[in-house]
ROKOLBA-953383 format. One record per atom (N, C-alpha, C): z, y, x; residue number from 0; atom name; residue in one letter. Coordinates in pm, 1 decimal. Example, Ala and Ser with C-alpha at 12.3 -4.5 7.8 and 13.67 -1.06 7.14 Angstrom:
2
[[780.0; -569.0; 1319.0]; 0; N; a];
[[780.0; -450.0; 1230.0]; 0; CA; a];
[[780.0; -330.0; 1320.0]; 0; C; a];
[[708.0; -225.0; 1285.0]; 1; N; s];
[[714.0; -106.0; 1367.0]; 1; CA; s];
[[787.0; 3.0; 1290.0]; 1; C; s];
% end
This chain:
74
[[2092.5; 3634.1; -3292.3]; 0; N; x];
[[2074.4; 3493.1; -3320.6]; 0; CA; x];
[[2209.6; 3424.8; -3344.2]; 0; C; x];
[[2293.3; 3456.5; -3290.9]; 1; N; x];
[[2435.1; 3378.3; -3239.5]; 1; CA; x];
[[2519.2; 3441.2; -3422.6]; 1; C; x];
[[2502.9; 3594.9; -3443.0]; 2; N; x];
[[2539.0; 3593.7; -3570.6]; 2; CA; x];
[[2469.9; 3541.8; -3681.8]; 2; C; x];
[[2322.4; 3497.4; -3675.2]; 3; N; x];
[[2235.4; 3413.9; -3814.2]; 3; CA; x];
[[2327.4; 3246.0; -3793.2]; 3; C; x];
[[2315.4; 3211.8; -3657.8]; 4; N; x];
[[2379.5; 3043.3; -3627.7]; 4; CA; x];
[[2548.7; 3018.9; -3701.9]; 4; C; x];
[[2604.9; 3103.8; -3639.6]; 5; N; x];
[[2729.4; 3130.3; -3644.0]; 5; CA; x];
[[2778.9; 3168.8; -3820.9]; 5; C; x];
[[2697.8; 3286.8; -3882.5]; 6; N; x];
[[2774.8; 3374.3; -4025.0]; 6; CA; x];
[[2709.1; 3277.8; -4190.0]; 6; C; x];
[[2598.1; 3272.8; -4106.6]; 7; N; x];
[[2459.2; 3211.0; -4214.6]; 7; CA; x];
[[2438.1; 3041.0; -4226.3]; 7; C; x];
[[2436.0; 2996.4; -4095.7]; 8; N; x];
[[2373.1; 2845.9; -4111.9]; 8; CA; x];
[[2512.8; 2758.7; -4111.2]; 8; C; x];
[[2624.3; 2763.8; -4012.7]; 9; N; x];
[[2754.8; 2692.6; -4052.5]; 9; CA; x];
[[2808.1; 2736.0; -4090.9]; 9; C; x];
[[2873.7; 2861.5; -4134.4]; 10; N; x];
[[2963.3; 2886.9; -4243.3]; 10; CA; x];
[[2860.2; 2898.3; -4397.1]; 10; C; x];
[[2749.7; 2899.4; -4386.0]; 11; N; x];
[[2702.4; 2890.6; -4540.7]; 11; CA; x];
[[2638.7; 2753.2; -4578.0]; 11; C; x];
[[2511.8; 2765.2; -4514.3]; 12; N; x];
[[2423.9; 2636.9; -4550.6]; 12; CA; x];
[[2462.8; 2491.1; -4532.2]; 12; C; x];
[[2571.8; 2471.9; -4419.1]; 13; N; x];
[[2598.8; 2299.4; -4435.1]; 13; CA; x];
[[2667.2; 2320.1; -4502.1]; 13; C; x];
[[2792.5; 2367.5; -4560.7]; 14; N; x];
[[2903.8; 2348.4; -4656.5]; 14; CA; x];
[[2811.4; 2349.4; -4823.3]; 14; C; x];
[[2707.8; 2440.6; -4804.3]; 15; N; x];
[[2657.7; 2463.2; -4943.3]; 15; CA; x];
[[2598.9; 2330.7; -4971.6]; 15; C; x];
[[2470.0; 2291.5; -4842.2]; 16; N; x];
[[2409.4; 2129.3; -4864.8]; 16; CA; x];
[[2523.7; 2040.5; -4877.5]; 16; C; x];
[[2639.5; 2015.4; -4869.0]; 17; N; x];
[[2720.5; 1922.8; -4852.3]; 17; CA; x];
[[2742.1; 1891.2; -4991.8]; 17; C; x];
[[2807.0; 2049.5; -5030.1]; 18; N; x];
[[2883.7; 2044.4; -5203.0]; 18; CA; x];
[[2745.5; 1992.5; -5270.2]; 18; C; x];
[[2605.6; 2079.4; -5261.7]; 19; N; x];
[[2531.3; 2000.4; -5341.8]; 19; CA; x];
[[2493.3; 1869.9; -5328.2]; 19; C; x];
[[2462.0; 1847.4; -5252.9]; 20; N; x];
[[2450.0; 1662.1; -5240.8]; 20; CA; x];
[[2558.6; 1566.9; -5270.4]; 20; C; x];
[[2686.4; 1630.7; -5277.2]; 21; N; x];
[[2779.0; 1558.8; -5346.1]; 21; CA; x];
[[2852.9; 1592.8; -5490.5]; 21; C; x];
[[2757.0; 1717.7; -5521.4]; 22; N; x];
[[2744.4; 1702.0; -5632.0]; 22; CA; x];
[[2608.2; 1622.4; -5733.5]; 22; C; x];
[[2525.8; 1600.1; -5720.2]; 23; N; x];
[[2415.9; 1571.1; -5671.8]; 23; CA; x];
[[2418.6; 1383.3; -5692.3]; 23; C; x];
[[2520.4; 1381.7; -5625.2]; 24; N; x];
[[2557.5; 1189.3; -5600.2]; 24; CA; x];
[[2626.8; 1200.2; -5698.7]; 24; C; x];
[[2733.8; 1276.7; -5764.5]; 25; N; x];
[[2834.1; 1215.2; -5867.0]; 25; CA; x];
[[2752.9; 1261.7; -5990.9]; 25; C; x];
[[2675.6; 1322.9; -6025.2]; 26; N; x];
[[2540.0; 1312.2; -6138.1]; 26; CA; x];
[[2533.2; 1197.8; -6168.1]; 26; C; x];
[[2430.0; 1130.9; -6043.5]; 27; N; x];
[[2372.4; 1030.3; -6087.6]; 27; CA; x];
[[2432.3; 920.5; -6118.9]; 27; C; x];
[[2579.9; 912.9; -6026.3]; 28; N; x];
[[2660.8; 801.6; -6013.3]; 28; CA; x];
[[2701.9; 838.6; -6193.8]; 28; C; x];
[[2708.8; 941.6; -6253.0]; 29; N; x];
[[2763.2; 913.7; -6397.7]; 29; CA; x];
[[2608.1; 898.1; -6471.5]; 29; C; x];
[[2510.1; 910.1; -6436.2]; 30; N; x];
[[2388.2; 887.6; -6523.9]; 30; CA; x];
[[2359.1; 762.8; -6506.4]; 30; C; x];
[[2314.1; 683.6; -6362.1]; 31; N; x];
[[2330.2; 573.4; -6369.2]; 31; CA; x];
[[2402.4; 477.6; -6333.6]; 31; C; x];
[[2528.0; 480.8; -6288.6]; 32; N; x];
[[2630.6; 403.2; -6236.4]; 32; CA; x];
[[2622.2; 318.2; -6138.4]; 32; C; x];
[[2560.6; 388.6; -6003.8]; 33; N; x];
[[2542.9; 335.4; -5898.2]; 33; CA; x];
[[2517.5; 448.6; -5793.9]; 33; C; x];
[[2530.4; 377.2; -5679.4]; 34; N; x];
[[2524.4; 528.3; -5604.3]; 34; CA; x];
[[2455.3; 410.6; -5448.7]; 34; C; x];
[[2403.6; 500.1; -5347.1]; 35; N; x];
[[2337.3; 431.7; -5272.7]; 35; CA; x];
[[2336.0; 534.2; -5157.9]; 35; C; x];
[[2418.3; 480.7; -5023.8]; 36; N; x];
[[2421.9; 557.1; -4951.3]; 36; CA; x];
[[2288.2; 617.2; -4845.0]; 36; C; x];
[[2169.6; 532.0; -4865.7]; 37; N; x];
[[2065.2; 567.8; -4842.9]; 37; CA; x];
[[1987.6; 688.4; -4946.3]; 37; C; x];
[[2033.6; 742.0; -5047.0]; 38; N; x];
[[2018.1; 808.7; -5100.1]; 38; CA; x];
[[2013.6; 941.7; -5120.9]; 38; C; x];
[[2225.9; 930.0; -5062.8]; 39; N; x];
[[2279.1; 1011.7; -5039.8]; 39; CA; x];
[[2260.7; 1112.6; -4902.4]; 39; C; x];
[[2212.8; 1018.9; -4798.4]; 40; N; x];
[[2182.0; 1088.4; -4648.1]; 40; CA; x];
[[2036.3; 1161.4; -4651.0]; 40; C; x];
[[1948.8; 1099.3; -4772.9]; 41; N; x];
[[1842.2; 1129.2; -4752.9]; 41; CA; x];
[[1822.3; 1325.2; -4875.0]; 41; C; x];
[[1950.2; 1276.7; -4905.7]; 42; N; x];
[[1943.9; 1438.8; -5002.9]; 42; CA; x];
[[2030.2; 1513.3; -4941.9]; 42; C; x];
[[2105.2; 1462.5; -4862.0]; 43; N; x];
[[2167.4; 1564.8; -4753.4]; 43; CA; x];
[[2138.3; 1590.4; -4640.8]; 43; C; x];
[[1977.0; 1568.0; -4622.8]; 44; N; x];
[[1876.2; 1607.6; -4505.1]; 44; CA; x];
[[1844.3; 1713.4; -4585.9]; 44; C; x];
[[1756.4; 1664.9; -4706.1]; 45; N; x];
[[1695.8; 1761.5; -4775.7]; 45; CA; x];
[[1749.8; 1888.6; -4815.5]; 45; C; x];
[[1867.8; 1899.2; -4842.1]; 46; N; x];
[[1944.5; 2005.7; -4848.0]; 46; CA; x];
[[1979.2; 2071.0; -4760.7]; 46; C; x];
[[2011.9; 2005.9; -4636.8]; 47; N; x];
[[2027.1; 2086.5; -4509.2]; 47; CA; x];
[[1924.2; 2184.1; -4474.5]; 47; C; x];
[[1789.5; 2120.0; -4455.3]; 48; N; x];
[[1685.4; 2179.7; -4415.7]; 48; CA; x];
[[1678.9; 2299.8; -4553.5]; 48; C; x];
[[1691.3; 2302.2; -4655.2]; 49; N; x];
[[1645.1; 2377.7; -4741.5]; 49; CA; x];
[[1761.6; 2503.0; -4722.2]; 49; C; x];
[[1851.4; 2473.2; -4705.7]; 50; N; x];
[[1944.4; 2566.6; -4714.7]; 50; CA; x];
[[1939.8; 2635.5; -4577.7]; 50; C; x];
[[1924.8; 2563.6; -4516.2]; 51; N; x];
[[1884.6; 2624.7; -4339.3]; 51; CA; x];
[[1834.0; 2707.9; -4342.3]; 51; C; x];
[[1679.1; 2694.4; -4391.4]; 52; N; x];
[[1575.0; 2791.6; -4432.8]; 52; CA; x];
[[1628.1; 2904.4; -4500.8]; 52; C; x];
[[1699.9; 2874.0; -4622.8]; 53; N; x];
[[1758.4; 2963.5; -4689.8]; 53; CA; x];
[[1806.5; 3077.1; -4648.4]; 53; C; x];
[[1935.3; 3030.6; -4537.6]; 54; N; x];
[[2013.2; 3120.6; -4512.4]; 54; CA; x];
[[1939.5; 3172.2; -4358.1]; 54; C; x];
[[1904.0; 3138.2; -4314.1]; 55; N; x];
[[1827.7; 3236.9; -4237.2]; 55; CA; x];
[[1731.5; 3319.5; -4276.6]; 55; C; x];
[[1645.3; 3328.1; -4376.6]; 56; N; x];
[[1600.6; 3442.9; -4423.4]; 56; CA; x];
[[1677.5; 3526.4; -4473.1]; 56; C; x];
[[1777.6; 3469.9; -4535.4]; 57; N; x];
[[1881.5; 3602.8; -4592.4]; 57; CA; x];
[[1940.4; 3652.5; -4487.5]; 57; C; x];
[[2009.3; 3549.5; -4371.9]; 58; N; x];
[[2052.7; 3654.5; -4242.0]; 58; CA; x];
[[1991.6; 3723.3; -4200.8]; 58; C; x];
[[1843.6; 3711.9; -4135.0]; 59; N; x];
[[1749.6; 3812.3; -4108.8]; 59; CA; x];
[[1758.8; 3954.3; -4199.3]; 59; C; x];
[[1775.1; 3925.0; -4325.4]; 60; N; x];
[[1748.5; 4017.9; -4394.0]; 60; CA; x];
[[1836.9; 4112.7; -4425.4]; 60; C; x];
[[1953.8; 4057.3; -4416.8]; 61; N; x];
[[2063.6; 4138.9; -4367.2]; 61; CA; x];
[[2081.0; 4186.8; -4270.8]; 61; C; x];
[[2044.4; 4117.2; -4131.2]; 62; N; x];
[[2048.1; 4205.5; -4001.6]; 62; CA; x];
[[1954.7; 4305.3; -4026.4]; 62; C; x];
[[1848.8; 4285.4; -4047.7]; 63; N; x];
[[1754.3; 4446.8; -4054.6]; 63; CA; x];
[[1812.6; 4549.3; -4124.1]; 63; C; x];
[[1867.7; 4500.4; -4218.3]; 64; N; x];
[[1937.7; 4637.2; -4359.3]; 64; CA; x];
[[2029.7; 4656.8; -4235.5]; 64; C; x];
[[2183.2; 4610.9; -4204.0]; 65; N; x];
[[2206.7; 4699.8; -4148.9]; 65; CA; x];
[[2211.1; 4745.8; -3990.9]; 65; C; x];
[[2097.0; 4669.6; -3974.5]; 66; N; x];
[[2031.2; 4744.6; -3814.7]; 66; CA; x];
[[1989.6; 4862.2; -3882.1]; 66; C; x];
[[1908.5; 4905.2; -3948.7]; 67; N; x];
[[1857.1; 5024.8; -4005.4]; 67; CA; x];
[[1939.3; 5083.5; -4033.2]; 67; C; x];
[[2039.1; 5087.3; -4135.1]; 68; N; x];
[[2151.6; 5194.2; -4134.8]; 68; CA; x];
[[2235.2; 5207.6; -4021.4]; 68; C; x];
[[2236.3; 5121.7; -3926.2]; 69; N; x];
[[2284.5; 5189.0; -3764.5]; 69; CA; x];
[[2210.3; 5338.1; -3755.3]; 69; C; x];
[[2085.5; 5250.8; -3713.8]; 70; N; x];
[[1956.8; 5364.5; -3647.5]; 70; CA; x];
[[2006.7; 5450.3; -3756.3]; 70; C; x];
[[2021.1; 5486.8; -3850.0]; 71; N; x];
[[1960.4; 5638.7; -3886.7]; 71; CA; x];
[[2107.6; 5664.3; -3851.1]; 71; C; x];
[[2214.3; 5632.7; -3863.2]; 72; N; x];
[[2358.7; 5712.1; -3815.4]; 72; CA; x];
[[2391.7; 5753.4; -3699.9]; 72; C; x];
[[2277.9; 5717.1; -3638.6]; 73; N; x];
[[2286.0; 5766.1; -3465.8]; 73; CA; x];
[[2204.0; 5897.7; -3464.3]; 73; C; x];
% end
């Protein structure tokens, strides 16, 4: 658990939700020339949670691959 929290959710998913939601804000801020910080918190929930999700299935899925190539090298 401590390596999915630790490798997957803060070193990947908040930095990833961050860049996208602020990339994300400077879009719109050039599409429509305004920006709204209620906007912005509410797509950097959304991104959090999505990427959360994200990267814990991929950690999982990496711990099994190489939990399994442990087991058979033993």
């Amino acid at each position: 658990m401590k390596y999915i929290l630790v490798n997957w959710v803060l070193l990947a998913a908040f930095p990833g939700a961050i860049f996208m939601s602020i990339v994300k804000c400077l879009v719109k801020k050039i599409i429509s020339n305004y920006i709204l910080p209620i906007n912005f918190l509410i797509n950097l929930l959304i991104y959090i949670i999505l990427c959360t999700v994200i990267s814990v299935l991929f950690g999982l899925r990496k711990w099994n691959k190489c939990n399994k190539l442990f087991e058979t090298e033993e």
